[in-house]
C-alpha positions as CSV (number, residue, x, y, z in Angstrom):
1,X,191.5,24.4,185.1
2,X,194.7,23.1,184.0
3,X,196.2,20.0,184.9
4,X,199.7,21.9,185.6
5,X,197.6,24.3,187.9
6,X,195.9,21.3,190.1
7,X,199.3,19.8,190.6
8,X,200.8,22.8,192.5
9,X,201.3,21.9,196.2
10,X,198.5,23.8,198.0
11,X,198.1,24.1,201.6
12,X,194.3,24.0,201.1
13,X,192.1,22.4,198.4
14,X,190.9,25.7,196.8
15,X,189.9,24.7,193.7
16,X,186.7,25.6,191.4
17,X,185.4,22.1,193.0
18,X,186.0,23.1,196.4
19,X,182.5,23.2,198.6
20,X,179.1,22.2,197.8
21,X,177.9,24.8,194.9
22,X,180.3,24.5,192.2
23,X,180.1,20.9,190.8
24,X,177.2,18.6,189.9
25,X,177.9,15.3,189.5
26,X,176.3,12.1,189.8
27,X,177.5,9.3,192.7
28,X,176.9,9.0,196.4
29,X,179.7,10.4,198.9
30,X,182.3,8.0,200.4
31,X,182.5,5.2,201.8
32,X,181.0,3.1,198.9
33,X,180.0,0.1,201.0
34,X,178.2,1.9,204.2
35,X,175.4,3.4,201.4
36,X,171.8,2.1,202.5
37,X,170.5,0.3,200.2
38,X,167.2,1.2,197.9
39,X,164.4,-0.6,199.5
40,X,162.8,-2.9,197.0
41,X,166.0,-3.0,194.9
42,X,168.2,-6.5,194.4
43,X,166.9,-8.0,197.6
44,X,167.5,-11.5,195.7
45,X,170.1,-12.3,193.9
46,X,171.2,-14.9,191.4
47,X,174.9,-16.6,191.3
48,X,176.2,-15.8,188.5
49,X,179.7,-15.2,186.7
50,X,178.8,-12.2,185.9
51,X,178.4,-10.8,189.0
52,X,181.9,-9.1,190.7
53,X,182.8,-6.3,193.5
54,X,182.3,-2.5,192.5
55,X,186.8,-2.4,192.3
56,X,186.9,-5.2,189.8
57,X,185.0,-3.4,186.9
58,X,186.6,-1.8,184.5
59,X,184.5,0.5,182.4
60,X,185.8,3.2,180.2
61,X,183.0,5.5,182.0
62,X,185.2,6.6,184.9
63,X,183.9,5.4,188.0
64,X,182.8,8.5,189.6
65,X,180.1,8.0,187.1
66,X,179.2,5.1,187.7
67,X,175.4,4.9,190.4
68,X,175.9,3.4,193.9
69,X,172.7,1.7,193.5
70,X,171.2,1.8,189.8
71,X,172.3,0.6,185.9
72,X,174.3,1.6,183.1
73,X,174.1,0.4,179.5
74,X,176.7,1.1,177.6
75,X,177.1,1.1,173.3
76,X,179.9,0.9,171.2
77,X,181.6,-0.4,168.2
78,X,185.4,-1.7,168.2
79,X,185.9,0.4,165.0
80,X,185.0,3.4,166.5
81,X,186.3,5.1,170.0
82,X,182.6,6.7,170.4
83,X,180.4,4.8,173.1
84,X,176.4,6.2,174.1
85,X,175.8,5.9,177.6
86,X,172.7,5.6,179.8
87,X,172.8,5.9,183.5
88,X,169.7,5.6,186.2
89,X,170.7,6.2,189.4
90,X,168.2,5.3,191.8
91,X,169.6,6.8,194.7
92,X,169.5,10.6,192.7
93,X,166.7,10.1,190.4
94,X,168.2,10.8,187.6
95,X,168.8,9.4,184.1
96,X,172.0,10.1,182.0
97,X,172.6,9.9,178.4
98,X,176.0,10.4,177.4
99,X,178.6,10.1,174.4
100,X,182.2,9.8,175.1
101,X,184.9,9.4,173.1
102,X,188.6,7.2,174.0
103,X,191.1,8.8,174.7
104,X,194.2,8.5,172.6
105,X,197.1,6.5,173.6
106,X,195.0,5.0,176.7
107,X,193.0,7.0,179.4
108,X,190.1,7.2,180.8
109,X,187.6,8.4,178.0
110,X,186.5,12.1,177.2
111,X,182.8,13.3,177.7
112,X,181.5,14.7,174.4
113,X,177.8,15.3,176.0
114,X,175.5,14.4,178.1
115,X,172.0,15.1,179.1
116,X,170.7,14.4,182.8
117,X,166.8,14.5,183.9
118,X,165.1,14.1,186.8
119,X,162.7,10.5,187.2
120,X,159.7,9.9,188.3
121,X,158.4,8.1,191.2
122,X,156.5,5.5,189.0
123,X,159.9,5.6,186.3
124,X,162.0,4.6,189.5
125,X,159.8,1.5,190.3
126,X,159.5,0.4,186.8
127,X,163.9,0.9,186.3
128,X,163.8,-1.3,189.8
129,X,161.3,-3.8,188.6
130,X,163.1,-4.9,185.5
131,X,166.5,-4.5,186.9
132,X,165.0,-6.8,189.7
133,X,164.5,-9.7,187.3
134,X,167.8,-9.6,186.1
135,X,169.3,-9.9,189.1
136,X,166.8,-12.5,190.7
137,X,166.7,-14.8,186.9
138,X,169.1,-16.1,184.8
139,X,169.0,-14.7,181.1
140,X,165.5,-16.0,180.1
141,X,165.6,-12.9,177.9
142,X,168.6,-13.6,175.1
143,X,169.1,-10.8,172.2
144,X,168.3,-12.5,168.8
145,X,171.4,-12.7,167.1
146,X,171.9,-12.0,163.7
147,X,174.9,-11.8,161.7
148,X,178.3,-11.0,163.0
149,X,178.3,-7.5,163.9
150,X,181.1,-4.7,165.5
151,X,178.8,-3.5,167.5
152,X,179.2,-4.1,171.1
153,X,177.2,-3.5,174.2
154,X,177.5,-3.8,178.3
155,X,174.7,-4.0,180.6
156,X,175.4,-3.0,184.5
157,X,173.5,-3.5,187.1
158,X,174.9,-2.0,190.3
159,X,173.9,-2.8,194.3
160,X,176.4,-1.1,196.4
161,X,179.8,-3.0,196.1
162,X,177.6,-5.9,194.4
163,X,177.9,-5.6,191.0
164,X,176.5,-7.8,188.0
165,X,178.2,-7.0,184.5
166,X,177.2,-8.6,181.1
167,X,178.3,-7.7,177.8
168,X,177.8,-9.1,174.4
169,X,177.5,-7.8,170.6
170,X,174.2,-7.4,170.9
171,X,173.2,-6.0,174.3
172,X,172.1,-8.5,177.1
173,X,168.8,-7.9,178.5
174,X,166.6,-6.6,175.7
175,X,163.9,-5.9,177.8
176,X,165.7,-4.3,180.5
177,X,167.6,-1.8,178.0
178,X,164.0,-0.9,176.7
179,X,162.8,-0.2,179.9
180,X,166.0,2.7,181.0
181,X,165.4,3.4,177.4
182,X,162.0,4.7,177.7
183,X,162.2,5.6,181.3
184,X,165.3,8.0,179.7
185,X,162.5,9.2,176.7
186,X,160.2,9.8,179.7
187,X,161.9,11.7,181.2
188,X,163.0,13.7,178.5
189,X,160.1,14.6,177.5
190,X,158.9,15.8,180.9
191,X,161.9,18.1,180.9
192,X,161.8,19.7,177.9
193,X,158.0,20.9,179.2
194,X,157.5,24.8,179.5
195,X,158.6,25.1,183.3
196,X,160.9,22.1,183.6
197,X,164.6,21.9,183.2
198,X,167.4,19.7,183.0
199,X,168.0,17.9,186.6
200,X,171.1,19.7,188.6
201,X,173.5,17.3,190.1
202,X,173.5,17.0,193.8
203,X,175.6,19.8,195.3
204,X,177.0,16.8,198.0
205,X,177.9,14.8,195.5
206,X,181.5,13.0,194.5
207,X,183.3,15.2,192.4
208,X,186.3,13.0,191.3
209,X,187.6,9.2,192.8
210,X,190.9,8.5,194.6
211,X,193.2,5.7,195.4
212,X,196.0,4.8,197.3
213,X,199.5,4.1,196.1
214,X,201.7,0.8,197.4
215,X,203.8,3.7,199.1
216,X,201.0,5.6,200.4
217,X,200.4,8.3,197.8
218,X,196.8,9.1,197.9
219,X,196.0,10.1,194.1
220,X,192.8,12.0,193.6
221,X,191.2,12.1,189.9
222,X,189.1,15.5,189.9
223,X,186.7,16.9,187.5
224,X,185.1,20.2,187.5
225,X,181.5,20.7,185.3
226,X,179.6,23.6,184.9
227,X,176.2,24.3,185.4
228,X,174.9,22.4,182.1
229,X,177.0,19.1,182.6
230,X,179.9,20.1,180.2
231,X,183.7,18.9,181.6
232,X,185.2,22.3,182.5
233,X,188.5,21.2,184.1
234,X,190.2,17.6,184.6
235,X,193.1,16.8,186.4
236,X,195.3,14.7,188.9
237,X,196.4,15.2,192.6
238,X,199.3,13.9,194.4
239,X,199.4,13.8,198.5
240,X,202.8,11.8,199.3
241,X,203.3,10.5,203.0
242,X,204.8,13.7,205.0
243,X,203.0,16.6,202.6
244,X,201.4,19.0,205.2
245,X,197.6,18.1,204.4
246,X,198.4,14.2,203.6
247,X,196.3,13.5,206.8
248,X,193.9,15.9,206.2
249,X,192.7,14.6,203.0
250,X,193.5,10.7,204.0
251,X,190.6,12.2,206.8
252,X,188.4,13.6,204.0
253,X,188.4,10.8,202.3
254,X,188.2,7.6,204.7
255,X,188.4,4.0,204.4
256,X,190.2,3.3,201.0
257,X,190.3,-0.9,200.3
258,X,193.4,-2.1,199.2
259,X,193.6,-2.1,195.5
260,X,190.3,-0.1,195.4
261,X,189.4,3.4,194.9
262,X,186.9,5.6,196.6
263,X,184.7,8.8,196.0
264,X,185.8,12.3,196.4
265,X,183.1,14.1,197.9
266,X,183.3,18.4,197.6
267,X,186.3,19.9,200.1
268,X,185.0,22.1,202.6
269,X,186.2,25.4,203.0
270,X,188.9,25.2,205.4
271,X,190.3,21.8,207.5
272,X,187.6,21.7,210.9
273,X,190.7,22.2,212.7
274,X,191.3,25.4,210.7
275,X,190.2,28.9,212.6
276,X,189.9,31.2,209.1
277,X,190.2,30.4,205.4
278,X,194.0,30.8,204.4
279,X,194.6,33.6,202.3
């Protein structure tokens, strides 16, 4: 859908996005922080520089892709704008490989592909296990460096609004990347089996983030995929103080920190306080 299109003042959210069948995307409904945790997952944690709140990360993977509770690894170069991406989201069981490209002139950067399977029970504890020593140990696991290189590489580890971020030119946590690495080839390979295919995203799940302006504007950042994980529509809402469904979706979407931003789970069909779907 056009961003034009999304823009127009609508007394309702019917969009392609709206309810729970259209969109499959990968993060946990709003609020952030009230998520349970994953048992067995970052009970102890180290002190580290590294470590920062969920709002303070700044990722060129918008944050409605980012897991509630899980790790990213993330791999560019600074002469290209093409990064690879690989998500485990504990909370979904899933694994994401994807390849984006920056946007020009600024922006939050484009999906190219991506690829999303469904993990195992035992590839869950293993992606827990090695993201638990990271959090629990200081980096007694250093990349061997060689010469200077334009590579670059981030390594995420998320825990609700905990969230520990290391980045390098060669990636951090060698051991940890191999293990999502073959947990994603695992996977992958499961799959592509005659029977299996590729894991839909939750029908609850966020489709887009929002934040709130100084003034009060709520701002929602939507995206619409189809069935196969491709981007089908991107755009940008506006709800100023005083718009008829400002308290509506202020409702929808709940507590919003100051200076953060939350997810945008699906719209339902019509406001609760709404007797019949406008026409």
């Amino acid at each position: 859908m056009a961003t034009g299109a999304m823009r127009a003042a609508k007394r309702r959210p019917d969009w392609p996005w709206a309810g729970t069948g259209a969109l499959l995307v990968l993060l946990l409904p709003v609020p952030v922080a009230a998520d349970p945790p994953v048992p067995g997952y970052a009970a102890v944690k180290r002190d580290a520089p590294a470590r920062l709140s969920r709002a303070n990360v700044r990722l060129a993977l918008a944050p409605v892709d980012w897991p509630q509770h899980g790790m990213l690894v993330a791999i560019g170069s600074v002469v290209s704008p093409r990064a690879r991406w690989l998500v485990v989201d504990l909370d979904q069981m899933t694994v994401r490989r994807a390849t984006t490209r920056l946007a020009d002139g600024g922006g939050p950067a484009r999906i190219e592909s991506e690829r999303i399977h469904t993990i195992s029970a035992d590839e869950r504890r293993d992606a827990i296990a090695s993201g638990n020593e990271v959090w629990s140990r200081r980096d007694s696991d250093p990349p061997v460096l060689g010469e200077p290189t334009d590579r670059l590489c981030s390594v995420v580890l998320f825990d609700g609004d905990d969230v520990l971020h290391e980045t390098g030119s060669d990636c951090p946590r060698p051991r940890l990347v191999a293990v999502l690495e073959a947990v994603a080839m695992s996977a992958a390979n499961r799959t592509g089996s005659p029977g299996h295919a590729p894991a839909p995203r939750p029908a609850a799940a966020p489709i887009g983030s929002a934040h709130r302006e100084p003034d009060g504007t709520l701002v929602l950042d939507l995206r619409a995929e189809g069935e196969d994980g491709s981007v089908a529509g991107h755009g940008e809402l506006r709800y100023a103080p005083g718009h008829p469904d400002y308290n509506h979706v202020l409702s929808h979407l709940g507590s919003i920190p100051p200076g953060g931003e939350v997810l945008v789970r699906p719209f339902p069909s019509r406001w609760p306080d709404e007797s019949e779907r406008p026409r």
